[in-house]
N, C-alpha and C positions, 0 to 999 in steps of 0.2 A: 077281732073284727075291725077292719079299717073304716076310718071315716071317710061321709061322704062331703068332703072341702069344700064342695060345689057351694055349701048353704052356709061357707062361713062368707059372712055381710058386714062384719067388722072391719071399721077401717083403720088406719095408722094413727088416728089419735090415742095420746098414752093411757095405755090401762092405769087404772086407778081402783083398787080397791074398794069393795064394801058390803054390804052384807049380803046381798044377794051375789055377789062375782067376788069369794072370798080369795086373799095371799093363801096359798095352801100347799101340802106339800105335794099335790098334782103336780099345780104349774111349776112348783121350785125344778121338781124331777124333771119335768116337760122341759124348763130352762136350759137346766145342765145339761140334756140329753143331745140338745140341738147345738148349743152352741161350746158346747166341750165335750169329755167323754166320760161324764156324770158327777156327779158331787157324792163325794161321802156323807156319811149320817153325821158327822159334826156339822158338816156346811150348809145341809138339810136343816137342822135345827138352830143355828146363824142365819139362816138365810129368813127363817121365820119372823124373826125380830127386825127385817129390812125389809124397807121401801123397795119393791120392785123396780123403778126408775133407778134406786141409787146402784143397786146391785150392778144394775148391765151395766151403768158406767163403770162401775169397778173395775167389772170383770175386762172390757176392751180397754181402761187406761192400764189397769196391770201389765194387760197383753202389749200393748204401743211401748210400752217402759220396760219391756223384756228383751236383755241381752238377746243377741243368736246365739247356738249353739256354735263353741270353738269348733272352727277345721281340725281333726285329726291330723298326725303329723305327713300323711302320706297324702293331705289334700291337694296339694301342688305340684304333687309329681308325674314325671313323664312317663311314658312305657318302660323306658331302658330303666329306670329309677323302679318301674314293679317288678321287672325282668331279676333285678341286681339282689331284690329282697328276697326271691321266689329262691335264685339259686342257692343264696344263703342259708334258704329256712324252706322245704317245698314244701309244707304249708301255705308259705305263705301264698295260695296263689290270687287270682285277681278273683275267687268268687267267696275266699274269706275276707279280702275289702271289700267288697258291693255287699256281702252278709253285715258286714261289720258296721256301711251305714245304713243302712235298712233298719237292724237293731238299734241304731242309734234314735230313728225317726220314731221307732215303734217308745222306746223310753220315752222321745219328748212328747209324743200322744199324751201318756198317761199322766207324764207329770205337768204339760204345760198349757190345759185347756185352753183358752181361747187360739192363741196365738197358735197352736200347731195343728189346733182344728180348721182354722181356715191355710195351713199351707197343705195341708191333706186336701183340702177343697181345691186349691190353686194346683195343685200336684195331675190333677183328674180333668185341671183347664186346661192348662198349658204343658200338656202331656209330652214327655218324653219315654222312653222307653229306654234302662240300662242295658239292657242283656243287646240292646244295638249299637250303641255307642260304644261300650264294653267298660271306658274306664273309672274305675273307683273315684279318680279326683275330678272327674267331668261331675259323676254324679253327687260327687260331696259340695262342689261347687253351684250345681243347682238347685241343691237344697238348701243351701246357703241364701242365695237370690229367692225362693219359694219363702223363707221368715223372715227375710228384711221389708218384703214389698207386702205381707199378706194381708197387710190393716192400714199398707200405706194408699200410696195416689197410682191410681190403675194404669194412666198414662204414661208414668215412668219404670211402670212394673214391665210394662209391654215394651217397651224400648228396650231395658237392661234386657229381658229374656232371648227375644228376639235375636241378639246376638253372642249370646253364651255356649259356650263353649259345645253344651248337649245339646242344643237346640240346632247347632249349626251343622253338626252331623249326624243328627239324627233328623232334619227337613233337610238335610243336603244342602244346607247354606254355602258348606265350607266347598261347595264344586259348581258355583253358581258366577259365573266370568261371563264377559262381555261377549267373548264370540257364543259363546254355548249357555244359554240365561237356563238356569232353572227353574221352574215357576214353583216346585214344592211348597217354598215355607209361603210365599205371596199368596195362593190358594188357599193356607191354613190359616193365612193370620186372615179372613178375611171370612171363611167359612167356617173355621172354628174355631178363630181366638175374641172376635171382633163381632161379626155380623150375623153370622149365621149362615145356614145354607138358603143360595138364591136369592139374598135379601139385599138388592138394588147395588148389584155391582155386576158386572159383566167378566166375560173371556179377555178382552183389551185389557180392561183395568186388572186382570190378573199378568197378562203374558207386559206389561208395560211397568207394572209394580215389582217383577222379578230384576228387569233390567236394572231398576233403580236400585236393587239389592243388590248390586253383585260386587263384590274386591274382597268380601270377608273370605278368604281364602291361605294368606299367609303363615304359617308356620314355623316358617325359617328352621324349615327343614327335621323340627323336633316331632317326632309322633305321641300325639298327647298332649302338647304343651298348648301355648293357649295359641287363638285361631285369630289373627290380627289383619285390620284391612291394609289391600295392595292396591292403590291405584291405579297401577298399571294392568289389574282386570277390572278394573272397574269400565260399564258402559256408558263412556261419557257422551252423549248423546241426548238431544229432546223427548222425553217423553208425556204421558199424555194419560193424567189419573182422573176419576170422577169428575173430567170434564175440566180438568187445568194443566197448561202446556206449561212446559219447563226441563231443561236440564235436572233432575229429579234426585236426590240420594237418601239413602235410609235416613235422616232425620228427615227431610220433606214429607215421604212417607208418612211417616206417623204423624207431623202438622197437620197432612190435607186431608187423612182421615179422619184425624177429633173435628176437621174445623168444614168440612162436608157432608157428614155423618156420625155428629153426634149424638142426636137422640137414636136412633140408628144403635150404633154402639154400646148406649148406656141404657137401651130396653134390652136388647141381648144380655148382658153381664146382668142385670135385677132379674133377669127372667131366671138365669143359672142360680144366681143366690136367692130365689123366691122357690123353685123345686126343691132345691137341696135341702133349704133351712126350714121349709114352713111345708108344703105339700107336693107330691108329683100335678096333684093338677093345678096348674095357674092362675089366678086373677089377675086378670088382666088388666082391672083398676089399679090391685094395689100396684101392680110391676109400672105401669105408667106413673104412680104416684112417685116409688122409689127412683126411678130413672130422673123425672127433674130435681128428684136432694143429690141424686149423684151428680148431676149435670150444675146444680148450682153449687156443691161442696168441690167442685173442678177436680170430680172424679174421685173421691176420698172414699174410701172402701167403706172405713170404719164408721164414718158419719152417715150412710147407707144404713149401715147394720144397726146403728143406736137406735135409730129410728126405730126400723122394724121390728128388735126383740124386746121394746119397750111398749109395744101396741096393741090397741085390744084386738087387732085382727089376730098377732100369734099366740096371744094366751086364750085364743075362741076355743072352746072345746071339741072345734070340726076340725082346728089343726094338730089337739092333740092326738097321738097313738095313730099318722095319718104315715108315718113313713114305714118302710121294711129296716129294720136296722141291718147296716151291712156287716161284715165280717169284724171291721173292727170297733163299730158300735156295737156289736155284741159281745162281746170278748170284753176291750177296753173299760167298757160302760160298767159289763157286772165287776170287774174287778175293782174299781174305784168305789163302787156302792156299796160292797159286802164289804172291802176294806179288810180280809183277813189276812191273817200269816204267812207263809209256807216254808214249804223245807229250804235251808240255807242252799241245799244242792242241787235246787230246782233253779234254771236261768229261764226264768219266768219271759224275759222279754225275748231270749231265743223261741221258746214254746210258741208265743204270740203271736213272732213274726211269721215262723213256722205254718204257724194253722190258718192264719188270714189269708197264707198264697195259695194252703192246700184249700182255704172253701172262697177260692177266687179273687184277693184283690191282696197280690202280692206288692207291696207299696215299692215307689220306684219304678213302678212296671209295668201302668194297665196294658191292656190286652190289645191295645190297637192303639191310633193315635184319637179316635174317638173320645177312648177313656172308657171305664165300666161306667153301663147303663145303669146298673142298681135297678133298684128296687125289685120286682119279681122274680130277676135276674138270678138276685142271692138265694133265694131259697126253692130253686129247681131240688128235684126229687132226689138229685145223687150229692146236694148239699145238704141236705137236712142231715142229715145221722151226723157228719160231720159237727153240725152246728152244735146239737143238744151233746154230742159225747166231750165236747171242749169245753163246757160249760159244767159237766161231770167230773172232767178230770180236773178241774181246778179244785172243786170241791172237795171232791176224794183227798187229793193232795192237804191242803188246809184240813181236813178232817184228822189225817194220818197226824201232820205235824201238831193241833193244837184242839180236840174239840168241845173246849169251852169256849171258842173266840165263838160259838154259833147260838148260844147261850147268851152270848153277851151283845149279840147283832139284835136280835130280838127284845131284848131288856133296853127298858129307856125308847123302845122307835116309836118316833109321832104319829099318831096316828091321822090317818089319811084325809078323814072325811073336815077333820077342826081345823081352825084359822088359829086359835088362841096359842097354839104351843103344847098343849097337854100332851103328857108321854104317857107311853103305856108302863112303867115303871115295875107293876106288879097287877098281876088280874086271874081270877079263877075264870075266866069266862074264855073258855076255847076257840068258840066261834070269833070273839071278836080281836083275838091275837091272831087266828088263821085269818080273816078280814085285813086286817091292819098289814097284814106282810102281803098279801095279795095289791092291795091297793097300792103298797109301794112300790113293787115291781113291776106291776102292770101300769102300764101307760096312762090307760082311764079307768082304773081300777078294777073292780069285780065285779057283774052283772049279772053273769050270768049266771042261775043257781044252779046249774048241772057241774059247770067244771065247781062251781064254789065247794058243795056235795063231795065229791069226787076229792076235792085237796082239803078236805077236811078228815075225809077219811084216810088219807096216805098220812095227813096229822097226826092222827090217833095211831098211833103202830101199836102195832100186837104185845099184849102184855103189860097195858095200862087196863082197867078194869072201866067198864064204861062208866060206871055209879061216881068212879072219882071224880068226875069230871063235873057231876052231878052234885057230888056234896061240899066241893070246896078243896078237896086233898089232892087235887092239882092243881099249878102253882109253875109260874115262871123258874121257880126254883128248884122243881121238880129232878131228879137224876136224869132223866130220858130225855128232856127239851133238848140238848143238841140232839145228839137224835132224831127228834121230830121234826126239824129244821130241815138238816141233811134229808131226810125221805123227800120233804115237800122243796128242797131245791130239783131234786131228782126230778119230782114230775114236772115243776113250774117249764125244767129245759125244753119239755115237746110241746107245750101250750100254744097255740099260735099268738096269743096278746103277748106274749112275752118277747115274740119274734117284730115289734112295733115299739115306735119310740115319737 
């Protein structure tokens, strides 16, 4: 059941531990869930041992001091240069490079939390679409640009994107001349990179902001190659933005913007990372609060965010379990959490990529230049089966390849409700092992006694005798524990708490 955000009253002053608002392994889960694609049960029980302040720092200086990922060696190439590969090898065609980085984005998901959770964020902002652009080094290039800026200064993020290679033809930058202005990309940076829709800018200051955009056109003649400005389309001519005249060009542009409509600006971008990170419904205090650290940290993403995952507003318990988890917070997330094996012959991050396009958010790609809306979005009626049988067959799979690693998930997991650390290490008490695994995969744990009942009973599988349970002769060490693991992953998949993060 989702919460209702409305009642969280918590503001951005740092959470601080203590008895009554315990470090727990709620919020640690809640932490991971939001701002990476979950912590394994080591990190889980490290994380125990740490200051929730230190941690977020960690976790975003990690992120800021993190290489990009290298270009592939086909990231710079032209058409003739995919054409030359395709003949050689017809494999190779151009939807095994766009596979290829797609795969690549889905590996640095998993492995490279902060950092490539917010270029999946940024991915969904400043949305391009491959399958229009069509090629492999356009889109290797804008993912390149998506984790160099993701934690960087917004203002230079917006500038670089703005003119990249995907962006320029996929808003038709690269057909935007003096005689014939496009207004495409002027319209989007405006209603949906910047301000919003209908938020104190007009028809003029769109059809006048095109003009000033126009010369990026140049090619020199290579299809594919990179899109350089021609001055001689350029519309050199007075224009006339938010109320200042002037001969106008894409750097003016984005000066008159920050310097006319900056709060403006920097309430839109907190409002995008105040839904995403914390709840679909918004507070409007906190969004105004984060808007002036953005506005006085001159737009610095990361210093936005220290704030806010340090605060007693996101560790309120209205924020946790308040999102839908999307296709690849579900996926992603349990794989990182359960941390199991599987067969060497399984390409786990093909499968991934795979199933995130079939239950709607094929990365590289959303569905419009909107971006996926999320949240209710994901779990329409013809994506549920989808969701719970992805989350079966990973298990199946790990089950096939190894089924002690399910035995060994459960042994040592901390238990939910303590601050101190105590592991479940070894315990004859049924109820409170099926407890203990419920509460860590559930968002806000367990409440309710019916589903509790119910996965207590899928616990117990047939052919354990009830009395053992009763007098001691079960035991974490039990033959059957994996076993009973695998059933209660089985049902945990259809739960709806489990479908929240």
């Amino acid at each position: 059941m989702m919460s209702d955000t409305s009642c969280n009253l918590d503001s951005l002053a740092e959470y601080i531990p203590d008895s009554g608002n315990p470090w727990n392994v709620s919020k640690i889960n809640h932490l991971y869930r939001r701002i990476a694609f979950g912590a394994s049960k080591a990190e889980v029980l490290a994380a125990l041992a740490q200051n929730p302040s230190t941690l977020v720092d960690q976790l975003i200086n990690d992120a800021i001091a993190l290489n990009t990922t290298p270009p592939p060696i086909w990231g710079f190439w032209n058409r003739d240069q995919f054409e030359a590969a395709e003949m050689a090898n017809e494999e190779n065609s151009l939807w095994f490079y766009r596979t290829q980085g797609k795969n690549q984005m889905i590996n640095d998901l998993i492995e490279n939390k902060v950092r490539d959770r917010l270029t999946l964020f940024w991915s969904n902002h400043f949305v391009t679409e491959d399958r229009n652009y069509r090629s492999p080094a356009y889109q290797s290039q804008y993912y390149n640009l998506l984790q160099i800026h993701a934690l960087g200064n917004f203002r230079d993020f917006l500038y670089d994107i703005g003119i990249s290679n995907a962006m320029l033809v996929y808003l038709n930058g690269n057909e935007n001349v003096r005689d014939r202005p496009n207004e495409n990309y002027a319209r989007e940076l405006y209603e949906l990179f910047t301000l919003g829709v209908d938020n104190d800018y007009t028809e003029d200051d769109i059809q006048e902001t095109a003009k000033a955009l126009t010369g990026y056109v140049d090619t020199n003649d290579i299809p594919w190659g990179d899109i350089l400005f021609d001055s001689g389309q350029f519309s050199n001519e007075s224009k006339t933005i938010f109320g200042q005249t002037g001969n106008w060009s894409y750097d003016d542009v984005i000066n008159i913007l920050f310097q006319e409509r900056s709060n403006q600006v920097a309430t839109f971008i907190c409002s995008k990372l105040y839904t995403y990170f914390v709840s679909p419904t918004c507070s409007e205090i906190i969004v105004a609060e984060m808007a002036q650290i953005f506005i006085d940290n001159n737009y610095n993403i990361a210093e936005v965010l220290r704030r806010l995952f340090k605060s007693e507003h996101f560790f309120n318990i209205e924020a946790i379990g308040a999102i839908i988890k999307s296709p690849c917070d579900l996926n992603l997330s349990f794989f990182n959490e359960i941390g199991f094996a599987l067969p060497t012959n399984l390409d786990h991050i093909d499968f991934y990529r795979s199933t995130v396009e079939v239950l709607g958010q094929d990365v590289l790609n959303p569905i419009d230049v909107e971006g996926w809306q999320g949240d209710d979005d994901w779990i329409s009626p013809d994506l549920l089966l989808g969701r719970w049988e992805s989350i079966r067959y990973i298990a199946s799979q790990a089950w096939g390849h190894n089924q002690e690693q399910f035995r060994d998930f459960v042994v040592g997991m901390p238990i939910g409700e303590q601050s101190d650390g105590n592991l479940l290490v070894s315990t004859t008490d049924v109820e409170l092992v099926v407890r203990t695994i419920l509460n860590y995969l559930f968002p806000r744990g367990i409440n309710d006694p019916i589903i509790f009942a119910e996965a207590l009973g899928v616990f117990k599988i047939d052919g354990i005798p009830d009395n053992y349970y009763e007098d001691g002769t079960w035991t974490l060490g039990f033959p059957q524990v994996p076993q009973q693991f695998a059933a209660l992953i089985n049902y945990i998949a259809e739960i709806p708490e489990f479908q929240l993060k």
